[in-house]
N, CA, C and O atoms as a Tinker XYZ file with bonds, in Angstrom:
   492  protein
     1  N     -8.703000   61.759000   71.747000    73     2
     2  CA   -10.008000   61.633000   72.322000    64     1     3
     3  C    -10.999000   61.107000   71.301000    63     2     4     5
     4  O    -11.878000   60.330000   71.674000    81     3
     5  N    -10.921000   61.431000   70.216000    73     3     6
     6  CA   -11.837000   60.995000   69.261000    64     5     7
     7  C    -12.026000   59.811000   69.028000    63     6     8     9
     8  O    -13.029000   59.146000   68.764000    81     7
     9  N    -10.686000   59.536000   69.179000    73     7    10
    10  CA    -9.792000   57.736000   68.626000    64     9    11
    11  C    -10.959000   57.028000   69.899000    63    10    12    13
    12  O    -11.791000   56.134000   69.742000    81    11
    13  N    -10.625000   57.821000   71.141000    73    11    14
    14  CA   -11.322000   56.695000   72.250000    64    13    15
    15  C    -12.886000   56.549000   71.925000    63    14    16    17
    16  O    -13.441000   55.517000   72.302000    81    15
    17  N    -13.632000   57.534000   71.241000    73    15    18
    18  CA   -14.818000   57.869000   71.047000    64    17    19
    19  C    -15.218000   56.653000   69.988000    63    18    20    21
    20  O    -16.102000   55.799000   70.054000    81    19
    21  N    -14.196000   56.929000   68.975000    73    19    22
    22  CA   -14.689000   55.424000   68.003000    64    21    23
    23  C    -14.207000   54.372000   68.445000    63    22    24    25
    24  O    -14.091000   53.578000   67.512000    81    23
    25  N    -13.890000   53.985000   69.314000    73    23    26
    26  CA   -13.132000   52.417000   69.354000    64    25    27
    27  C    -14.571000   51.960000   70.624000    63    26    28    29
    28  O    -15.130000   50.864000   70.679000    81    27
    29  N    -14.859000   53.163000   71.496000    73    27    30
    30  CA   -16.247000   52.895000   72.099000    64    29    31
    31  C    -17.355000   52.625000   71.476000    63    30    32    33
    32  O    -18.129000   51.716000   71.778000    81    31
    33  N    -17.533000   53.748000   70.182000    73    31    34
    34  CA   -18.507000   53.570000   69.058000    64    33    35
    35  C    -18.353000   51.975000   68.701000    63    34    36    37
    36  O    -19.270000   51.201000   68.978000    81    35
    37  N    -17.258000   51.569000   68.131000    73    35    38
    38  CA   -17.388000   50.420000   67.401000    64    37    39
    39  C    -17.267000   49.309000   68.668000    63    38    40    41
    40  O    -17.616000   48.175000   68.342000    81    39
    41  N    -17.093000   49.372000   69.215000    73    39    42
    42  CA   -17.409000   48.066000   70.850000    64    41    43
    43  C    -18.664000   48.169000   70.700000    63    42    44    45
    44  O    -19.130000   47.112000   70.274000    81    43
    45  N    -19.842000   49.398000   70.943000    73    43    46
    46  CA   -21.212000   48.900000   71.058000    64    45    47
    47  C    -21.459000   48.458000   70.053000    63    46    48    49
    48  O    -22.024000   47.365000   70.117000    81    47
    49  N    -21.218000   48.966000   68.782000    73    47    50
    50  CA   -21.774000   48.480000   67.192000    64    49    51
    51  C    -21.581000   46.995000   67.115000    63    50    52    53
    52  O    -22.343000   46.145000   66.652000    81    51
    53  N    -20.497000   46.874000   67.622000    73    51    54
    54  CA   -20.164000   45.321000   67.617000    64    53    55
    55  C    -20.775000   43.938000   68.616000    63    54    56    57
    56  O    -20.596000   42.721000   68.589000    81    55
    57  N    -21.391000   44.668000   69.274000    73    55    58
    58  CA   -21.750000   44.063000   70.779000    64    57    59
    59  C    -23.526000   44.233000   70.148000    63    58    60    61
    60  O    -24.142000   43.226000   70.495000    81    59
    61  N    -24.089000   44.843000   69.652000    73    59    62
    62  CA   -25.354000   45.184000   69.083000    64    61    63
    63  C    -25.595000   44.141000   67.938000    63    62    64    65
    64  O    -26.579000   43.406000   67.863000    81    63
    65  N    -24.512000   44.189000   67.028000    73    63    66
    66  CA   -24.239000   43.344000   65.570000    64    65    67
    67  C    -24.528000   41.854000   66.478000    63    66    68    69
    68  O    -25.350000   41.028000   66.080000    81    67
    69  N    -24.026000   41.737000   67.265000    73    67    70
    70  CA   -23.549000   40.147000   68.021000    64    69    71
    71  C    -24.773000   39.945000   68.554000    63    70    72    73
    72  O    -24.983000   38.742000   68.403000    81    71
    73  N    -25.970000   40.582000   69.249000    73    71    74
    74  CA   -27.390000   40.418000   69.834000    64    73    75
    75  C    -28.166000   39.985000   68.805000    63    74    76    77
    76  O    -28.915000   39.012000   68.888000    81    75
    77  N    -27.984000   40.847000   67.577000    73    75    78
    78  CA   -28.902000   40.628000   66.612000    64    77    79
    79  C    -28.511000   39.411000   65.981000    63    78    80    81
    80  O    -29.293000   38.599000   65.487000    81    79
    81  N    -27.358000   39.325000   66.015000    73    79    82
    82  CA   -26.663000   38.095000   64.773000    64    81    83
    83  C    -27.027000   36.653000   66.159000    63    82    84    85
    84  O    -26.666000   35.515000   65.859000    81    83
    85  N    -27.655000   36.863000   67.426000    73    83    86
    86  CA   -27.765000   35.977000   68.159000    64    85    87
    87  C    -29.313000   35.360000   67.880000    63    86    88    89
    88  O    -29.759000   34.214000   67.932000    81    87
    89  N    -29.910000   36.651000   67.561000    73    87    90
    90  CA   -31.263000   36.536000   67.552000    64    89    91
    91  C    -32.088000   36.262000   65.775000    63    90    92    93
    92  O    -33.236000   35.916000   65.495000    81    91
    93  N    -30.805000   36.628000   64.809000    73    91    94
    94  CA   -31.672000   36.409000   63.613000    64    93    95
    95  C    -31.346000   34.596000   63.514000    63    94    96    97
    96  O    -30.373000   33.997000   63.974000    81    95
    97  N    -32.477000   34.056000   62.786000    73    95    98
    98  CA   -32.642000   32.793000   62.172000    64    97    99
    99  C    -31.697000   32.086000   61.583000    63    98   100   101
   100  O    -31.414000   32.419000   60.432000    81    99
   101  N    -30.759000   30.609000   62.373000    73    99   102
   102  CA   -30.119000   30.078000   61.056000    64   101   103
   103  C    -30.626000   29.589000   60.087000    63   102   104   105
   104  O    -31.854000   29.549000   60.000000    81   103
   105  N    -29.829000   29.099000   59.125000    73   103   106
   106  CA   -30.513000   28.670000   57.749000    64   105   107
   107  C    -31.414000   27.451000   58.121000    63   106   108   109
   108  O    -32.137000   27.205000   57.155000    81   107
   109  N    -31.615000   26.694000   59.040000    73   107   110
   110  CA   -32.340000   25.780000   59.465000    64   109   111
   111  C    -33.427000   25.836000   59.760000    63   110   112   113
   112  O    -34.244000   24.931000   59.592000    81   111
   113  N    -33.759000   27.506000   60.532000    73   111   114
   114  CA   -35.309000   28.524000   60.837000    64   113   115
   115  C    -34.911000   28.455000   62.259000    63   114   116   117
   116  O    -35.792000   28.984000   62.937000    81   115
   117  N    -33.830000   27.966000   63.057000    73   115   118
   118  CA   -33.985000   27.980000   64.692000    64   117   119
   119  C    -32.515000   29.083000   64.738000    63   118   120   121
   120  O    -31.514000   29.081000   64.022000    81   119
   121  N    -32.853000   29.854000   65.748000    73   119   122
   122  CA   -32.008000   30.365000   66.401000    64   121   123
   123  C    -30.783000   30.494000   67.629000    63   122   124   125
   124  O    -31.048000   29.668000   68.502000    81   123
   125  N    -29.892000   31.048000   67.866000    73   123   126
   126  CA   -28.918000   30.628000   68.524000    64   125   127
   127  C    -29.309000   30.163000   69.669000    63   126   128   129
   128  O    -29.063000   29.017000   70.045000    81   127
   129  N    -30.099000   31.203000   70.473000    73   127   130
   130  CA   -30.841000   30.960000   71.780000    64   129   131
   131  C    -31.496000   29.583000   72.178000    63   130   132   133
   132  O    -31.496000   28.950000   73.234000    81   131
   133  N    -32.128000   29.324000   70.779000    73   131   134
   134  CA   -33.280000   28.253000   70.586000    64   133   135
   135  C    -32.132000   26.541000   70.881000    63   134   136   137
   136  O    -32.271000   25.569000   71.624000    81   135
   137  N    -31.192000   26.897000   69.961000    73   135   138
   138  CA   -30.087000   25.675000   70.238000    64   137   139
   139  C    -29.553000   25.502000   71.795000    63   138   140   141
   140  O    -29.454000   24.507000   72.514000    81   139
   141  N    -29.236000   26.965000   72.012000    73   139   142
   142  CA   -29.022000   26.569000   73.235000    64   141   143
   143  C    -29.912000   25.764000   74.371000    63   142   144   145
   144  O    -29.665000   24.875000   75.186000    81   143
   145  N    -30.785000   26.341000   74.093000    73   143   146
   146  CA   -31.951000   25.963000   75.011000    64   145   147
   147  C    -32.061000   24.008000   74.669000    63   146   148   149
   148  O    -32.446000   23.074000   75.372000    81   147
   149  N    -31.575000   24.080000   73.429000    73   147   150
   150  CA   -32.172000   22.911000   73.171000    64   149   151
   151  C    -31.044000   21.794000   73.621000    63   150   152   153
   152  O    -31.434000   20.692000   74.007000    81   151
   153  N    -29.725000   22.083000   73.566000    73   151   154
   154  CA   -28.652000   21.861000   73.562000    64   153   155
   155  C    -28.722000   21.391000   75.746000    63   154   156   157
   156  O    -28.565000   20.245000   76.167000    81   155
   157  N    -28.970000   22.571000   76.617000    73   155   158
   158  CA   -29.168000   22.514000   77.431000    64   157   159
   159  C    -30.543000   21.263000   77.648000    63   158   160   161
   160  O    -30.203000   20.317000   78.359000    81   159
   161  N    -31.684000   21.217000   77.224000    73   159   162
   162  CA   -32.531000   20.285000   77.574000    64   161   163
   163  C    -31.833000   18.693000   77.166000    63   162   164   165
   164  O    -31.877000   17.724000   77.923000    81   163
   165  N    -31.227000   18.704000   75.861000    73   163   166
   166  CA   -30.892000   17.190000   75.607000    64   165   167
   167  C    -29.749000   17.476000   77.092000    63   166   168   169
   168  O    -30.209000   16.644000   77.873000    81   167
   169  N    -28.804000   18.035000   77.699000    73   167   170
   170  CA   -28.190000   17.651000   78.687000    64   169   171
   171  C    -28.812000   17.227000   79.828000    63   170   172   173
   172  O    -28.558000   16.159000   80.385000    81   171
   173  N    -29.600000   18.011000   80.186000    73   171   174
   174  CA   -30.877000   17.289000   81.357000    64   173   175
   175  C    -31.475000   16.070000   81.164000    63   174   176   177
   176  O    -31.773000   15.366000   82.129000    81   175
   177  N    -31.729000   15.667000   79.792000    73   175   178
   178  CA   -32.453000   14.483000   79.633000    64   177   179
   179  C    -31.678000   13.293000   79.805000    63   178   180   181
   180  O    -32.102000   12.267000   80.338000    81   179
   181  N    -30.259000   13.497000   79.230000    73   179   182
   182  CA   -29.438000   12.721000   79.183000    64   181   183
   183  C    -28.560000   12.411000   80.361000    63   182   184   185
   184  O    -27.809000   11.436000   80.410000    81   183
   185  N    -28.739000   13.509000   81.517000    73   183   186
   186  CA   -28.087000   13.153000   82.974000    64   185   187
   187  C    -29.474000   12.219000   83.496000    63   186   188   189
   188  O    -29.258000   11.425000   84.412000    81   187
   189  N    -30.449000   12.274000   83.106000    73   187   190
   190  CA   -31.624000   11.824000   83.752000    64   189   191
   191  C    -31.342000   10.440000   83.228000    63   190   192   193
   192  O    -30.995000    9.563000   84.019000    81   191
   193  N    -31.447000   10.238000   82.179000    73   191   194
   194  CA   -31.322000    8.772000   81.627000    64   193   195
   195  C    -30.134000    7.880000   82.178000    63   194   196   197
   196  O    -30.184000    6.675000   82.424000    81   195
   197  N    -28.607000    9.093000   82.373000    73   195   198
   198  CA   -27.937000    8.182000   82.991000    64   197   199
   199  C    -27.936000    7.757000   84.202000    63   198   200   201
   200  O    -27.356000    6.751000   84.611000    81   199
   201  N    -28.841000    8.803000   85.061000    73   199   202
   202  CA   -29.536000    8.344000   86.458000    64   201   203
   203  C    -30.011000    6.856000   86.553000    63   202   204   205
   204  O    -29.665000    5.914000   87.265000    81   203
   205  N    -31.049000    7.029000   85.441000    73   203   206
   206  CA   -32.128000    6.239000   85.386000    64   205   207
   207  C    -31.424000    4.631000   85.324000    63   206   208   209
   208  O    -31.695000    3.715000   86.101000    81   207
   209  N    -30.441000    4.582000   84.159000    73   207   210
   210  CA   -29.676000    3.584000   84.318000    64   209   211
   211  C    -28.494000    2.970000   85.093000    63   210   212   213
   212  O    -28.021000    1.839000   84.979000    81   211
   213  N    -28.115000    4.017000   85.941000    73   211   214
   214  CA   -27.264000    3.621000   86.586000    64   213   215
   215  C    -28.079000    3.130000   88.311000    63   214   216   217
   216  O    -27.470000    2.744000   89.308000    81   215
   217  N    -29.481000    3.311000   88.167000    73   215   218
   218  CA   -30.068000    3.224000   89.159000    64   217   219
   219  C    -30.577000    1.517000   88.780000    63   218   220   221
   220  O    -30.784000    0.723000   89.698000    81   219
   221  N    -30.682000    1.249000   87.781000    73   219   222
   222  CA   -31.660000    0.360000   87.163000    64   221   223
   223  C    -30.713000   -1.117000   86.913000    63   222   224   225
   224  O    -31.087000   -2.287000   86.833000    81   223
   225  N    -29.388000   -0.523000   86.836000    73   223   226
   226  CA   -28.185000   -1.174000   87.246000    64   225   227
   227  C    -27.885000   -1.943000   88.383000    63   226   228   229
   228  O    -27.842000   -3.173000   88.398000    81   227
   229  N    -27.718000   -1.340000   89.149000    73   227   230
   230  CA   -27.679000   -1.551000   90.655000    64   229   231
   231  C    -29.375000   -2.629000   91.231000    63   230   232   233
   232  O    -29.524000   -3.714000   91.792000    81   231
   233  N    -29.986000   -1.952000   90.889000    73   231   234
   234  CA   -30.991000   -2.718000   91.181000    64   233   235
   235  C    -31.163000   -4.125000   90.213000    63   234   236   237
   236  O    -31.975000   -4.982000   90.560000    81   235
   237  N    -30.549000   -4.255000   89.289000    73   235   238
   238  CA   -30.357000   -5.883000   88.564000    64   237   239
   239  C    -28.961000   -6.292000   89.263000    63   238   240   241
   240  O    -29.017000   -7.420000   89.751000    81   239
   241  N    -27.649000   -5.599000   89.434000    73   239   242
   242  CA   -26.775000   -5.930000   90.544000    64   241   243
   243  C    -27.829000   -6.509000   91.961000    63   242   244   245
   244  O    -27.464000   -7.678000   92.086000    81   243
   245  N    -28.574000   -6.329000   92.697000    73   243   246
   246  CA   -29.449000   -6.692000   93.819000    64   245   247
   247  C    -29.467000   -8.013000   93.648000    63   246   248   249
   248  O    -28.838000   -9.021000   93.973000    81   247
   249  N    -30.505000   -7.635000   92.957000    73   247   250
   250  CA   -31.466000   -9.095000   92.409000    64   249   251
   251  C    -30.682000  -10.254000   92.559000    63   250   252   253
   252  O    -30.795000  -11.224000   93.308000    81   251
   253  N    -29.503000   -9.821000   91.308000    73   251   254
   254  CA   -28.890000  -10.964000   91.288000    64   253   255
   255  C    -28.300000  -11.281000   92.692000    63   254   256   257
   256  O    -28.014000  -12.478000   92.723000    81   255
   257  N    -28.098000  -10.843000   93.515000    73   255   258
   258  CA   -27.131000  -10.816000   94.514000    64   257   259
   259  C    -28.303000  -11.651000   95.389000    63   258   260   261
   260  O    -27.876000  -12.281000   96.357000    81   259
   261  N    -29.446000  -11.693000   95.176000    73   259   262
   262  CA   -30.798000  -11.959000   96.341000    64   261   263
   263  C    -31.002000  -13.229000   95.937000    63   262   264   265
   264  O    -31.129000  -14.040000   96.854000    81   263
   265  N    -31.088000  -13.736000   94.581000    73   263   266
   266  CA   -31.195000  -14.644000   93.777000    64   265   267
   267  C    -30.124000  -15.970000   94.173000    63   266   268   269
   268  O    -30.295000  -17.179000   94.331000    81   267
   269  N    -29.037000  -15.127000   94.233000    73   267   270
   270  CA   -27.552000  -15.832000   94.222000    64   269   271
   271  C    -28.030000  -16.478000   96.048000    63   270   272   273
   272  O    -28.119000  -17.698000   96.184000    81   271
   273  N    -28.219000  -15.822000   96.933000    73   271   274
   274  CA   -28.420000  -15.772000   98.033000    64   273   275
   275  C    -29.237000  -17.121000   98.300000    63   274   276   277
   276  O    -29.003000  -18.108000   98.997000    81   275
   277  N    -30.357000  -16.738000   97.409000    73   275   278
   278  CA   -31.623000  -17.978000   97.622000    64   277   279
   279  C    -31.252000  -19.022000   97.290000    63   278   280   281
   280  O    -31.769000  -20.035000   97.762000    81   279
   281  N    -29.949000  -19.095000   96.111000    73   279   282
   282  CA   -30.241000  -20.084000   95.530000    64   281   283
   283  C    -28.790000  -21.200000   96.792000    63   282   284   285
   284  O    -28.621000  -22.395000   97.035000    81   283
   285  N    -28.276000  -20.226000   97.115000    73   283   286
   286  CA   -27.207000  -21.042000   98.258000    64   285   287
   287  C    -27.709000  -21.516000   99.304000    63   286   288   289
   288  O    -27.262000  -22.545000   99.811000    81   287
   289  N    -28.991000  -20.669000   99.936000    73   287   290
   290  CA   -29.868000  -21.116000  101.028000    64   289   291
   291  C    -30.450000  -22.410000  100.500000    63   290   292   293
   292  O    -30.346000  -23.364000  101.270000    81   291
   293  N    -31.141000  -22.664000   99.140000    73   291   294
   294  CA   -31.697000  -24.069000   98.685000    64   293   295
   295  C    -30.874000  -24.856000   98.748000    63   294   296   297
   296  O    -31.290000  -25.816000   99.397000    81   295
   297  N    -29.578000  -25.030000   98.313000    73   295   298
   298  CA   -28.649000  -25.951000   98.349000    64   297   299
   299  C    -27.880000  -26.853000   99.606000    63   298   300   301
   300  O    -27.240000  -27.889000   99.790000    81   299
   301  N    -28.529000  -25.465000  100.436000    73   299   302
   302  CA   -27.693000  -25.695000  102.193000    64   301   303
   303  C    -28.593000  -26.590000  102.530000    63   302   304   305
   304  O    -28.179000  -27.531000  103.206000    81   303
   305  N    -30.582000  -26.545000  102.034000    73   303   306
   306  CA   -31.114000  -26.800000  102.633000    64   305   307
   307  C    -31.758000  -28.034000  102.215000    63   306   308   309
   308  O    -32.082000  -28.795000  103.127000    81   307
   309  N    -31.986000  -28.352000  101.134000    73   307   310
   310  CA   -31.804000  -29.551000  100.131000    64   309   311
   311  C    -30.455000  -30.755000  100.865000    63   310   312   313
   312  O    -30.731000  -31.860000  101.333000    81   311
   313  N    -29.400000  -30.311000  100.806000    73   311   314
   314  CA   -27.865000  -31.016000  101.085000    64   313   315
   315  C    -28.262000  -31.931000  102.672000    63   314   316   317
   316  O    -27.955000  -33.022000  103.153000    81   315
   317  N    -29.186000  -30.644000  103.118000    73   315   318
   318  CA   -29.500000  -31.041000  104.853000    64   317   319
   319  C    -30.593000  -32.298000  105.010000    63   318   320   321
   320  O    -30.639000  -33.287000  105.742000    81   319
   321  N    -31.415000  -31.782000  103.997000    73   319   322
   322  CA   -32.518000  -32.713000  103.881000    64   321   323
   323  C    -32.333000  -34.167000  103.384000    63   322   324   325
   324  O    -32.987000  -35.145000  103.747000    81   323
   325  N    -31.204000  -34.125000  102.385000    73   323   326
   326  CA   -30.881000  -35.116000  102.224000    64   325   327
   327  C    -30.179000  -36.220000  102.510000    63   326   328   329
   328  O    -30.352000  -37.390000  102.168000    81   327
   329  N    -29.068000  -35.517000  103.424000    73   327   330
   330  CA   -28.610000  -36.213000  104.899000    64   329   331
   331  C    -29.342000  -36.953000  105.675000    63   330   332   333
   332  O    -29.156000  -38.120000  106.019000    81   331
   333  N    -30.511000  -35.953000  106.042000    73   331   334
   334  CA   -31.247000  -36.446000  106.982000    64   333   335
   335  C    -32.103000  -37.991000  106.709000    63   334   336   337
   336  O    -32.354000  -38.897000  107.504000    81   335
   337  N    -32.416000  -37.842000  105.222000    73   335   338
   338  CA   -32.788000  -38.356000  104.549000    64   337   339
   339  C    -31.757000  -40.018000  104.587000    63   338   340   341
   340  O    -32.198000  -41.160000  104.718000    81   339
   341  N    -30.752000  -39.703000  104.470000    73   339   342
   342  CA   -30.051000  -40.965000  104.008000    64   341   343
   343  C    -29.515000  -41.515000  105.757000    63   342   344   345
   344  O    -29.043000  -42.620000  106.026000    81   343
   345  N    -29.711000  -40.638000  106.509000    73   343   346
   346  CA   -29.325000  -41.216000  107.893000    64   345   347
   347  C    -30.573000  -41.991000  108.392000    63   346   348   349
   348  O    -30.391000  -43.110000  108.873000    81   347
   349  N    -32.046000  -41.395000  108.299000    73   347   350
   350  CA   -33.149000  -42.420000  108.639000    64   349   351
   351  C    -33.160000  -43.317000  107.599000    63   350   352   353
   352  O    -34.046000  -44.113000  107.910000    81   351
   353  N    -32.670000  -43.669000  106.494000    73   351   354
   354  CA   -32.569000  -44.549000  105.562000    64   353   355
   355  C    -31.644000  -45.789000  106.230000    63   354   356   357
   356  O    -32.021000  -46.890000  106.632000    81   355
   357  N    -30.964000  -45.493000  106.216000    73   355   358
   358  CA   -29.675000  -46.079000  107.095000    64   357   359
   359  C    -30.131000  -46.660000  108.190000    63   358   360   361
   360  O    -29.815000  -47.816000  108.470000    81   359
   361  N    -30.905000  -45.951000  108.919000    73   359   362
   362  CA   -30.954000  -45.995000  110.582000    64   361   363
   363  C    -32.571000  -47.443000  110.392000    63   362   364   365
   364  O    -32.844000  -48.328000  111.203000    81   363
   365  N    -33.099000  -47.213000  109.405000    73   363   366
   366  CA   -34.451000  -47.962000  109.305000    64   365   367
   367  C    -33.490000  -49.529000  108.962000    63   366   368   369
   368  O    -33.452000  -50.550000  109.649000    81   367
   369  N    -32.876000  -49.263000  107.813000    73   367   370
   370  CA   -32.367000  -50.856000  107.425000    64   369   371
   371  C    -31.066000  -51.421000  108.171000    63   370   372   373
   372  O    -30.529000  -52.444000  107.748000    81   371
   373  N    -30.530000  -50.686000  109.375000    73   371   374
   374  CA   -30.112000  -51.436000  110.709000    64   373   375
   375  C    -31.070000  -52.265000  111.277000    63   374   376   377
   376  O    -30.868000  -53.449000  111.546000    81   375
   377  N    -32.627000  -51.367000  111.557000    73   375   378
   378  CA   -33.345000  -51.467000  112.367000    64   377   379
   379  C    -34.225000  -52.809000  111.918000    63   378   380   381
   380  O    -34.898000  -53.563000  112.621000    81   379
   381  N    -33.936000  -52.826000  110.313000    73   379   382
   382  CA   -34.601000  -53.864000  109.917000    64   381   383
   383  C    -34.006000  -55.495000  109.830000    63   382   384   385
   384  O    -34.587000  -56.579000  109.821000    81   383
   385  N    -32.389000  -55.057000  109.763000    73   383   386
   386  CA   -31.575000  -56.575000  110.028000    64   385   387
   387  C    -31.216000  -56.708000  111.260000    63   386   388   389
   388  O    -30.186000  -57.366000  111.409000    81   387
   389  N    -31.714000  -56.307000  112.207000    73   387   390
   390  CA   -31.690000  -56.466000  113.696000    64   389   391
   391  C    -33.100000  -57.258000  113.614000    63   390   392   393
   392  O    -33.162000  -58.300000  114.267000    81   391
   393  N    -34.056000  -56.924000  112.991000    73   391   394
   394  CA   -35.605000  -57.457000  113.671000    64   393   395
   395  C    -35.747000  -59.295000  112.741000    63   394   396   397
   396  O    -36.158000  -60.361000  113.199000    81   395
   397  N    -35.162000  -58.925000  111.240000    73   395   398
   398  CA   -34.985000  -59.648000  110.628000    64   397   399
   399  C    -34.213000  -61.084000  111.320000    63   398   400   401
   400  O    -34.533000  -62.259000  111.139000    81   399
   401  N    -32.768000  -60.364000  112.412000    73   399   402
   402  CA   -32.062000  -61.574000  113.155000    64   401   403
   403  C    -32.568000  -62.416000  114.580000    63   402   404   405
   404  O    -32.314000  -63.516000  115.071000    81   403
   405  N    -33.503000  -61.145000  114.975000    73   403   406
   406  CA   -34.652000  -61.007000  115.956000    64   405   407
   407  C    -35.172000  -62.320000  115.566000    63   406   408   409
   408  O    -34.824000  -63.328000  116.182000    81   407
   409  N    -36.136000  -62.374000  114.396000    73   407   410
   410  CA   -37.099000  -63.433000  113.790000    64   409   411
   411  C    -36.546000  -64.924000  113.649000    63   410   412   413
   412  O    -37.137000  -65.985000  113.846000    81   411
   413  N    -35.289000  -64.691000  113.265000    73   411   414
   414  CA   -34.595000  -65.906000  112.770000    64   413   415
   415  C    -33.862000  -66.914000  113.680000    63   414   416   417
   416  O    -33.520000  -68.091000  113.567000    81   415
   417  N    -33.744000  -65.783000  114.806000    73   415   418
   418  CA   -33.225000  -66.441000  116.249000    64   417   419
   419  C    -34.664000  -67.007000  117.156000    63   418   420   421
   420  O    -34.830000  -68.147000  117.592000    81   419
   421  N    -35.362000  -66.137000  117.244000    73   419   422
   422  CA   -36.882000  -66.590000  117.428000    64   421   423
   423  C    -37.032000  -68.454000  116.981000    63   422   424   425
   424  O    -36.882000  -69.450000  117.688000    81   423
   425  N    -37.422000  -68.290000  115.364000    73   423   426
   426  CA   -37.552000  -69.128000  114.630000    64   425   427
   427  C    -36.838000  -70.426000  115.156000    63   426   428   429
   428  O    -37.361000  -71.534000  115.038000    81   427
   429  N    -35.252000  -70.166000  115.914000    73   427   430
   430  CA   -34.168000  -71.105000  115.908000    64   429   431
   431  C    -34.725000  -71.709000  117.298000    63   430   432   433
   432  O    -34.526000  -72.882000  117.614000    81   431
   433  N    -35.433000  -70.808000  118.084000    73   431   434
   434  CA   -35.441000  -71.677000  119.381000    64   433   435
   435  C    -34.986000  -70.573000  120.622000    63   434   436   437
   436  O    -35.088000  -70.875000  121.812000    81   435
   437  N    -34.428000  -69.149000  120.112000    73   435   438
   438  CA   -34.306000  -68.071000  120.770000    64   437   439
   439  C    -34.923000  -67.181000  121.738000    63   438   440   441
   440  O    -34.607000  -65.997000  121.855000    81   439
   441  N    -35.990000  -67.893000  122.572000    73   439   442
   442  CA   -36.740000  -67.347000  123.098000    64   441   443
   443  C    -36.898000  -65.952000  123.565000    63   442   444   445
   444  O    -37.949000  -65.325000  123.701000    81   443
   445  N    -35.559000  -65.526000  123.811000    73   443   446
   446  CA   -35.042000  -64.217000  124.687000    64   445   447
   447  C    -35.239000  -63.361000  123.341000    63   446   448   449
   448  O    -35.002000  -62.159000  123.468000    81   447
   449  N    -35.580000  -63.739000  122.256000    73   447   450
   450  CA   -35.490000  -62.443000  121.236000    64   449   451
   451  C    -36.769000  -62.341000  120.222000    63   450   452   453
   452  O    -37.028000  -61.636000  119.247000    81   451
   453  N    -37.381000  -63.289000  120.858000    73   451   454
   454  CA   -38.422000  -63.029000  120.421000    64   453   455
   455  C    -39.771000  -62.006000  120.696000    63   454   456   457
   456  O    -40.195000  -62.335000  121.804000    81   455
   457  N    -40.478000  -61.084000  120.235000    73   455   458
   458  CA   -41.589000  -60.421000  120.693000    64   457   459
   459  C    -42.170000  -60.573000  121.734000    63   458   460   461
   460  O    -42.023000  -61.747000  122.073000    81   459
   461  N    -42.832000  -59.961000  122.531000    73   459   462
   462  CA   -43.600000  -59.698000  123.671000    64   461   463
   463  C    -45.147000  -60.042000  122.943000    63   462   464   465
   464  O    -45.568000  -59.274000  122.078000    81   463
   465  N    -45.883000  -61.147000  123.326000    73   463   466
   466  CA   -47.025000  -60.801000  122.751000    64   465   467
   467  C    -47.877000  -59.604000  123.194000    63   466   468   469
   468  O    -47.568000  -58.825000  124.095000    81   467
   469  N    -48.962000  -59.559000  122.462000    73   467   470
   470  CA   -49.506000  -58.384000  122.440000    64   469   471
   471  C    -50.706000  -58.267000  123.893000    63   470   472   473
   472  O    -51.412000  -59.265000  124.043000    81   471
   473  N    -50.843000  -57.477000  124.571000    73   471   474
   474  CA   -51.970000  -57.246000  125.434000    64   473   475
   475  C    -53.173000  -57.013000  124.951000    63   474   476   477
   476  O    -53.141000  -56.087000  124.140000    81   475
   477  N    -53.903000  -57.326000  125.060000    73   475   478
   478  CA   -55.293000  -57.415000  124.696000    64   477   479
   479  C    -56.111000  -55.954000  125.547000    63   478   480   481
   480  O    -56.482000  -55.932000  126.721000    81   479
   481  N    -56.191000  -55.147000  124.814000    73   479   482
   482  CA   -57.225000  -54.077000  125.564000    64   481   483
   483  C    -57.937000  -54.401000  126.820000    63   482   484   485
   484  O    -58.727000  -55.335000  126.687000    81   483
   485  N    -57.891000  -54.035000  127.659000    73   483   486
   486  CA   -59.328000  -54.474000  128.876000    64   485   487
   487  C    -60.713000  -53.544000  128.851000    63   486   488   489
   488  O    -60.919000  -52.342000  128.685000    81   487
   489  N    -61.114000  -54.094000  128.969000    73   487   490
   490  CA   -62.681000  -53.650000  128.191000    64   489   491
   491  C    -63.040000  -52.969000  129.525000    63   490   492
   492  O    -64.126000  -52.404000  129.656000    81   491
């Protein structure tokens, strides 16, 4: 019985020793508690930051993706324009060696291809 009496004795002594030895100063001046605490805040800061960047990520992933987007819409729309572009190009200098053969048949004695004169306004 005694035996159980000290082995209880020395569990609290030891469990008391361990509070205090939690609470006195390391050689640095901060304490165990204090690390922890501190230990715990750099973890918060540092899930926050990887928030922060993995959010900040994604949102330059976007961009580019919006960017990429615009820049295929310009190309579709440019490509179109310039079609269009080279078909009234086209379509004008038919229009112009037709009027050109117009003139020259005229010129020859072609009556049938020559212009309509013009009507005169009526007043």
């Amino acid at each position: 019985m005694a035996r159980t009496i000290f082995t209880i004795v020395g569990a609290v002594a030891l469990l008391a020793g361990t509070q205090a030895a939690a609470l006195a100063p390391l050689p640095d001046g901060t304490t165990s508690e204090e690390r922890a605490n501190t230990a715990r805040l750099n973890a918060e800061q540092r899930a926050r930051g990887e928030a922060e960047q993995a959010a900040y990520e994604q949102s330059l992933a976007a961009n580019a993706q919006q960017e990429a987007n615009s820049q295929a819409v310009f190309a579709e729309e440019t490509a179109a324009y310039e079609a269009e572009k080279a078909r009234v190009a086209a379509m004008s200098a038919e229009e112009r060696i037709q009027w050109e053969a117009d003139v020259a048949a005229c010129k020859a004695g072609d009556t049938t291809r020559c212009a309509k004169p013009a009507v005169p306004p009526q007043p």
